[in-house]
N, C-alpha and C positions, 0 to 999 in steps of 0.2 A: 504494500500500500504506500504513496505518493503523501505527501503532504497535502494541503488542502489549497489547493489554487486560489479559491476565492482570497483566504487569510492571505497568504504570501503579497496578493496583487494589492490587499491592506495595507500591509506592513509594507511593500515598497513606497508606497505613498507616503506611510507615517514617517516612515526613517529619512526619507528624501532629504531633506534639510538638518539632518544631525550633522553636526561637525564628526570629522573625522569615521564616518560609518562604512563598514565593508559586509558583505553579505557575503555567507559562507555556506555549502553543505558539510553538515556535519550531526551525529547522533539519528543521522538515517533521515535528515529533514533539513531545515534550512533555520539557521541562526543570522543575528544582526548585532555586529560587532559595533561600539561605538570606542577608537581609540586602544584597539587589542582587547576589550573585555567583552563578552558575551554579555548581553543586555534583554534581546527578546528571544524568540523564535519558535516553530513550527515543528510539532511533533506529529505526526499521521493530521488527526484535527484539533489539534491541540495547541492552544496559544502556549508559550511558555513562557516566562519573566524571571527575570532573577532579581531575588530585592531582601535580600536576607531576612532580618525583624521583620522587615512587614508584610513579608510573602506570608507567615505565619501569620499574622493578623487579619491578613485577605481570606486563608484558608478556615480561620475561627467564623468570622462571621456570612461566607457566602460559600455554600456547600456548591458552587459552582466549580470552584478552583478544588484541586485536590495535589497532596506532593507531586513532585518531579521524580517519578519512579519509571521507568523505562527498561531498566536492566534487572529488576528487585531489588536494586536498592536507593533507599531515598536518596536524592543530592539535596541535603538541610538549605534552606535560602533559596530555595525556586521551587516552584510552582507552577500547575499546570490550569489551564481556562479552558472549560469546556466551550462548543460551539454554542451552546446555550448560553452562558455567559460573555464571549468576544463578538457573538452576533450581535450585542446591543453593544450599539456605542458606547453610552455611559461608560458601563462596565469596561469595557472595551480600553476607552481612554484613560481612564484610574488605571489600571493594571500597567497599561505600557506608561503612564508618566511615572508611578512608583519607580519600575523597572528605571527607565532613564535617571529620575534621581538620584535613585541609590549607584547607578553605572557612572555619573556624573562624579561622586568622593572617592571612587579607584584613582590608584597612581594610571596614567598612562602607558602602556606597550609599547605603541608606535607613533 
């Protein structure tokens, strides 16, 4: 299974205008790097975000999102949005600015 075209064509649009952003395949999907760190991306339909504390905060309060388990085992600090939840904007938007925020206090890579 493919990542989800519709998200991907999303998230090229969202990330458009990020400083320093590279889009990658990687973990069998498509990530979006801002600056060398992984920041969003695309698991089958799966948004993914990385945003340490408050990916856990996301995941207490909207039974949408759920860990970042892929291989069995959690990666602590990401989380995953169902199409239920990145199909709505709102949601949508919160998840990837978290994500950018928290991508925004890493040291740079490149």
């Amino acid at each position: 299974m493919g990542c989800s075209a519709d998200l991907e064509t999303i998230l090229d649009e969202t990330t458009r205008t990020w400083a320093g952003v590279q889009k990658k395949k990687m973990f069998g999907g498509v990530v979006y790097m801002t600056h060398g760190n992984i920041c969003v991306g695309i698991w089958h339909d799966q948004l993914i975000i990385r945003a340490v504390e408050a990916a856990n905060t996301l995941m207490a309060n909207d039974a949408r999102f759920r860990p970042f388990d892929v291989t069995g085992r959690v990666m602590k600090g990401w989380a995953m949005l169902s199409p239920d939840g990145w199909s709505d904007p709102i949601v949508r938007r919160g998840a990837i600015e978290t994500a950018i925020n928290f991508c925004q206090t890493l040291p740079q890579k490149v």
